[in-house]
C-alpha positions in Angstrom: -30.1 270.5 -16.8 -31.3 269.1 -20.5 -35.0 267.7 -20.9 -34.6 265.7 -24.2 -32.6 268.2 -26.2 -33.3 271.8 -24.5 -31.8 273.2 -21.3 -34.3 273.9 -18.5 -35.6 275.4 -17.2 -36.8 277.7 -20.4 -38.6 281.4 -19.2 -42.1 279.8 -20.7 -43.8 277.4 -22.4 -46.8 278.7 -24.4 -49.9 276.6 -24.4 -52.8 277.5 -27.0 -56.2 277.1 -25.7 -57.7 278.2 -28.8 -56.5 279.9 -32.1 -60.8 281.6 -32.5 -60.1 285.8 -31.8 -62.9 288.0 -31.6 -61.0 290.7 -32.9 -59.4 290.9 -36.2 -56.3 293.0 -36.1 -54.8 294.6 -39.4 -51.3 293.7 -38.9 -52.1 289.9 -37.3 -51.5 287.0 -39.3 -54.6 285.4 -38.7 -56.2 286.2 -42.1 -53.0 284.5 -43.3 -53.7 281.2 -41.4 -54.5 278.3 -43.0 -54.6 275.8 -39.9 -58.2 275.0 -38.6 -59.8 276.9 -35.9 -60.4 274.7 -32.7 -60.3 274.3 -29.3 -57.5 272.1 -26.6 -58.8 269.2 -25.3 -59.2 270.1 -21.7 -57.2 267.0 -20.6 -54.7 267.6 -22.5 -54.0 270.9 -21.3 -54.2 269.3 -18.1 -51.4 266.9 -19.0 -49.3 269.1 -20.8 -49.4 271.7 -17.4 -48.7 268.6 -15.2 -45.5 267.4 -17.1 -44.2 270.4 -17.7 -44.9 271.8 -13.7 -43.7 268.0 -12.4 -40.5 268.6 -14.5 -39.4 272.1 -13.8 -39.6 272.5 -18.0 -40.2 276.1 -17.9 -40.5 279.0 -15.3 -44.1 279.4 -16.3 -46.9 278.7 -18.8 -48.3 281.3 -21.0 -52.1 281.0 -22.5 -51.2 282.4 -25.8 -50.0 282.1 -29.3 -53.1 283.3 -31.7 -56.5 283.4 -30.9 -57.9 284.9 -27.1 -57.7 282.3 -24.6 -60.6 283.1 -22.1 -63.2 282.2 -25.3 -61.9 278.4 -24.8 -65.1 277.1 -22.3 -63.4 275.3 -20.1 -60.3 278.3 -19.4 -61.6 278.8 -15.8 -61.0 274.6 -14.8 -57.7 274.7 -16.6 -56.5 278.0 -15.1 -57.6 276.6 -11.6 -56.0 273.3 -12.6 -52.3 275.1 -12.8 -53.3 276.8 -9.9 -53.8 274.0 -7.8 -50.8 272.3 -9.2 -48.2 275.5 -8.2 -47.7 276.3 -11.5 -47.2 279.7 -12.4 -49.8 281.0 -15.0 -49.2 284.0 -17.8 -52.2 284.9 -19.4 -51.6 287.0 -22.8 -55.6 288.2 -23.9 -56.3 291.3 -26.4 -58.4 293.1 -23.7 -61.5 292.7 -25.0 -63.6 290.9 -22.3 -62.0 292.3 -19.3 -65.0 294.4 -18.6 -67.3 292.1 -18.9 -68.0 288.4 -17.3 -64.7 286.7 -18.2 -63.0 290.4 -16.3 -65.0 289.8 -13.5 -64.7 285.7 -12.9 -60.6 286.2 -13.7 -60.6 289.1 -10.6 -60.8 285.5 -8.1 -57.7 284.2 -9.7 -54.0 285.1 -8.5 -52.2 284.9 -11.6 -48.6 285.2 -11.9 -48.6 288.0 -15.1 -51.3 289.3 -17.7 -50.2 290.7 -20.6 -52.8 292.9 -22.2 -52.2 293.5 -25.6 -53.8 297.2 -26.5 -51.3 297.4 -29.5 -53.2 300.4 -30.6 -54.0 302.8 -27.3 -55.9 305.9 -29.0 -59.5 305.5 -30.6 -58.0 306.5 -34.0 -55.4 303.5 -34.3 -58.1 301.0 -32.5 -60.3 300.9 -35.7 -56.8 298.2 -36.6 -58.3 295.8 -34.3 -62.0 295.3 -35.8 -63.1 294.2 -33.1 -66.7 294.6 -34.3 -69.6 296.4 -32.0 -67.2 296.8 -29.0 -66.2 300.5 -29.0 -63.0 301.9 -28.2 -63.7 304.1 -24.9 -65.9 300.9 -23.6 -63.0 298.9 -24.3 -60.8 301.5 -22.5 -62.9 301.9 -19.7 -63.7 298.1 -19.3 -59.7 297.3 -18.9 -59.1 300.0 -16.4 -62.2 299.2 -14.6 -60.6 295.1 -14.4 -56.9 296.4 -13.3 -58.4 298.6 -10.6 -59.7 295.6 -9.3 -57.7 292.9 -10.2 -54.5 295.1 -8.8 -55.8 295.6 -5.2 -56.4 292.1 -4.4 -53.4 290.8 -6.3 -50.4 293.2 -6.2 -47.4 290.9 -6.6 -49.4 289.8 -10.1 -47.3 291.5 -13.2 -49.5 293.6 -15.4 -47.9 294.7 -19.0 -49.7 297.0 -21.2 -48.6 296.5 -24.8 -48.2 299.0 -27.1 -47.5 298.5 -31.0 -44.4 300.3 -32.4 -45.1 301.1 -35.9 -41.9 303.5 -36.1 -40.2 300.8 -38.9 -42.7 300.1 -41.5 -43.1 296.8 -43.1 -43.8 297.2 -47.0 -44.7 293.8 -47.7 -47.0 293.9 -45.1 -48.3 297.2 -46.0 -49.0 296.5 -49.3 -51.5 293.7 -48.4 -53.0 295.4 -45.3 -52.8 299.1 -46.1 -50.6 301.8 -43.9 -50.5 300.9 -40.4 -49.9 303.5 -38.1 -49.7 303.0 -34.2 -47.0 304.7 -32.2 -44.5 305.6 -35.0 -42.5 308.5 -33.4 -40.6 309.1 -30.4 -43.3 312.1 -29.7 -46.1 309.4 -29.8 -44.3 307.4 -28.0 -43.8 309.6 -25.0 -47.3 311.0 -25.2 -49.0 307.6 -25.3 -47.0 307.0 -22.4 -48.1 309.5 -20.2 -51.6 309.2 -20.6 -51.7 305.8 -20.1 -49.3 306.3 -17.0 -51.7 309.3 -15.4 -54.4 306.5 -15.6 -52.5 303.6 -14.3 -51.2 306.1 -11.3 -55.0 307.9 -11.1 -55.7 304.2 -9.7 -52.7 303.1 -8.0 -52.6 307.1 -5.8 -49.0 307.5 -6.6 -48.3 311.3 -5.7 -48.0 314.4 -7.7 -43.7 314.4 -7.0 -43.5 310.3 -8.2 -45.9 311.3 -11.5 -43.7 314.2 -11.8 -40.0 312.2 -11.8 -41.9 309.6 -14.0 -43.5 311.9 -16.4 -39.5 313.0 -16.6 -38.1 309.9 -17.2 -40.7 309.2 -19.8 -39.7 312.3 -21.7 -36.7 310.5 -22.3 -37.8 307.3 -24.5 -37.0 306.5 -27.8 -39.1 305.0 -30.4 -36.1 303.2 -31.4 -36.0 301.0 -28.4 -37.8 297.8 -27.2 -39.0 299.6 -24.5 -40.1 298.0 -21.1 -41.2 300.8 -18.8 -42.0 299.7 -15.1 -44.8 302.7 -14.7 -45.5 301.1 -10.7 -44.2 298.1 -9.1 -45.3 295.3 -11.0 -47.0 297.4 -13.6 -45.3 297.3 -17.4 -45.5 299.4 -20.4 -43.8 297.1 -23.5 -43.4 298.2 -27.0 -43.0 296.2 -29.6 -41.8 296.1 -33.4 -44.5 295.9 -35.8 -43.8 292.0 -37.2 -43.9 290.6 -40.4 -44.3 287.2 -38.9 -41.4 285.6 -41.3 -42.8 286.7 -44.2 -46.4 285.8 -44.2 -47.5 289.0 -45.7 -45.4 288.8 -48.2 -45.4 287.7 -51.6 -41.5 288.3 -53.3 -39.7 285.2 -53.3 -37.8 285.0 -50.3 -34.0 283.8 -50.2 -33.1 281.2 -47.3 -31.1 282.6 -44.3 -27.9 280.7 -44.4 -26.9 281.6 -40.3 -29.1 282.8 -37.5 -30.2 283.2 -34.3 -33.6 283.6 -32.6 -35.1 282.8 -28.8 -37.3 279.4 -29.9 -36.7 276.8 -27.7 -34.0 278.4 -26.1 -36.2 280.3 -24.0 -39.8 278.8 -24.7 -41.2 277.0 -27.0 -45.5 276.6 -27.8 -47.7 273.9 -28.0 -51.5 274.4 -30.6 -54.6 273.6 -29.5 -54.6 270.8 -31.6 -51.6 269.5 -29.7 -48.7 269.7 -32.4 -45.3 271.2 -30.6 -43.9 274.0 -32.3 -40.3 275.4 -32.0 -41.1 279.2 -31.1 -44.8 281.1 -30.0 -44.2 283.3 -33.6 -44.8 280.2 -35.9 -49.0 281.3 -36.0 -49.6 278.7 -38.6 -47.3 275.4 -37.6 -45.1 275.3 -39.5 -42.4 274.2 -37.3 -44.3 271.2 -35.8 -41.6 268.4 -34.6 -44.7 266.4 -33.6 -48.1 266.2 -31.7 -48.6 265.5 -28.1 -52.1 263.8 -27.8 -50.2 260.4 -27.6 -46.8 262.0 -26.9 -45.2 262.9 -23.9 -43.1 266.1 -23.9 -40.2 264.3 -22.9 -40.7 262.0 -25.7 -41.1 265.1 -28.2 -38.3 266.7 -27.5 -36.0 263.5 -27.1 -36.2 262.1 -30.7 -33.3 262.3 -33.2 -35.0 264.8 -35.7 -35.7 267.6 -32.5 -31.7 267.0 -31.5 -30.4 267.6 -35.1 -32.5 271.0 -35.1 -31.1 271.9 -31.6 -27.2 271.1 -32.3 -27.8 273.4 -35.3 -29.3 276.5 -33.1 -26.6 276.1 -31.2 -24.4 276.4 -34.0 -26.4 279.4 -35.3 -26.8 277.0 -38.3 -30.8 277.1 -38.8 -31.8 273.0 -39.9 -35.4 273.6 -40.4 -36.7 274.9 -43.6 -39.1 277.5 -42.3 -36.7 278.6 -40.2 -34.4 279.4 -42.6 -37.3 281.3 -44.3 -38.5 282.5 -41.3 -34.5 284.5 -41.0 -34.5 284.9 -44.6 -34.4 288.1 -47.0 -36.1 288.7 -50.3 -32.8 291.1 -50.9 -29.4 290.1 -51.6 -27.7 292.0 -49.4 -30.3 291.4 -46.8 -29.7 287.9 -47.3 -25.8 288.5 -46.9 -26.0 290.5 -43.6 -29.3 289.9 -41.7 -27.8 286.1 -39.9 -24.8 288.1 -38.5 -27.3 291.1 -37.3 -29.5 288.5 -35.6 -26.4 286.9 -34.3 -25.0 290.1 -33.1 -28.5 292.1 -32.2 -29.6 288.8 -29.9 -26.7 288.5 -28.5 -24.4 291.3 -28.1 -26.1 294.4 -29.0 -30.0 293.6 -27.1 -28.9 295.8 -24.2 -29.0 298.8 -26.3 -32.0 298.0 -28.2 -33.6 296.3 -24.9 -34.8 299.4 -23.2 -35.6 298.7 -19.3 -36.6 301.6 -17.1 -37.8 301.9 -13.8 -40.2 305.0 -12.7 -41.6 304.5 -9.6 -40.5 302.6 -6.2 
């Protein structure tokens, strides 16, 4: 079924509450933003969650793209709001205030997934986030303490721990931020892993023969993988790349992709707290607008002639937007010459061996 130009139902549509973070991760593009900082309207979220939830448009919405959506003051009406209207609700939040007052309000509220993202899961690699006074083992302590609770009275909610896999470096980035260094072998992979298992299964009273067969299957991860570990039912360990968000950290003159393929608007796409419609949830500063929604249905956004042109060209692997092109590009020439056909082939045809999915625990 098409909705303007894209087939729905899409996995998620990601709506930004806010863009303001309290913390100020190393390898996160937000010192390389140049939107303003702001806030949704909260009737415009409202709209946006009642067309797309009227109109099957996605299987859920997400509260995410940059910033840390329970600072936006009115997050508890428009979470409620989706609630009330049957629409499923991801919330993607860095952790921070899930031990204190926004944790505890949040515990009354039956989400559909939350997505933590630790990124950095030992105190060493949390001085990344500089997240000012808040300390590692309070932070540590505060987002146990909030799944304890949040998982007994909402066990069919989907919890995913996420875990930053610094295993590839990325030299332009690096040579901006300085070394970053997360999980970047298989050893720290699988050690991370466990610990943060032993916790989740500490609360959960999974026995000493399940811990064991997990702890087993752990010891068989790579750091090469995209990892998704189900630790417990409905409990996730992710891994992801360390990203050099299409070049933003970069300063070498980047050569325009001339093929690719990538997972904007095929699966979701993201609309800014200041209401512009983006193609994917990766574009942190707009630069992919197609157009703004405060006097704009969705429909209307992603019917015009413009949007249809960039979606006949995805679908050709042919990339019609400029940043998009730069987004795919290479600052190399054989980069340049063989990265379209790897994102053709490694989206495509070779994700199940780089898409690692393992289930420990029944």
């Amino acid at each position: 079924m098409r909705y303007g130009h894209i087939d729905i139902p899409l996995q998620r549509v990601h709506i930004e509450l806010t863009n303001v973070c309290d913390f100020n991760c190393t390898f996160c593009p937000k010192s390389e933003m140049k939107r303003r900082y702001g806030y949704m309207d909260k009737e415009l979220a409202k709209r946006l969650i009642t067309e797309i939830g009227d109109n099957n448009i996605s299987d859920k919405i997400t509260f995410h793209v940059m910033g840390e959506p329970t600072l936006h003051k009115d997050f508890f009406e428009i979470l409620q709001f989706a609630l009330d209207k049957g629409v499923k609700v991801g919330l993607t939040t860095n952790g921070g205030g899930l031990g204190r007052e926004a944790g505890k309000k949040l515990a009354a509220y039956p989400l559909h997934q939350i997505d933590i993202s630790l990124q950095t899961p030992d105190e060493k690699s949390f001085e990344l986030r500089k997240a000012g006074a808040l300390e590692f083992g309070d932070y540590l302590e505060g987002i146990f303490s909030f799944f304890e609770e949040y998982h007994k009275a909402h066990k069919d909610t989907i919890f995913k721990f996420r875990f930053l896999n610094t295993r590839f470096r990325k030299k332009s980035m690096e040579k901006k931020t300085g070394p970053i260094s997360v999980i970047s072998s298989t050893a720290e992979l699988r050690s991370t892993f466990r610990y943060w298992a032993g916790r989740v299964y500490d609360i959960t009273g999974i026995s000493e023969n399940e811990r064991n067969k997990a702890f087993a299957l752990i010891d068989r991860l790579s750091a090469y993988k995209w990892n998704v570990v189900e630790v417990a039912p409905n409990v996730f360990f992710e891994t992801y790349m360390l990203e050099d968000w299409g070049h933003a950290f970069g300063d070498k003159k980047v050569r325009e992709a001339w093929a690719g393929y990538c997972f904007g608007m095929r699966d979701h796409f993201a609309v800014l707290h200041n209401g512009d419609v983006t193609l994917c949830c990766v574009d942190y500063d707009g630069n992919t607008v197609i157009d703004n929604a405060k006097d704009k249905s969705l429909k209307e956004i992603l019917s015009s002639e413009e949007f249809g042109r960039i979606m006949d060209g995805f679908r050709k692997y042919r990339l019609v937007h400029p940043y998009c092109r730069r987004c795919l590009g290479s600052s190399s020439l054989i980069s340049w010459l063989v990265k379209p056909v790897l994102s053709v082939a490694g989206l495509k045809v070779l994700k199940p061996f780089f898409y690692k999915k393992v289930r420990l625990s029944d």
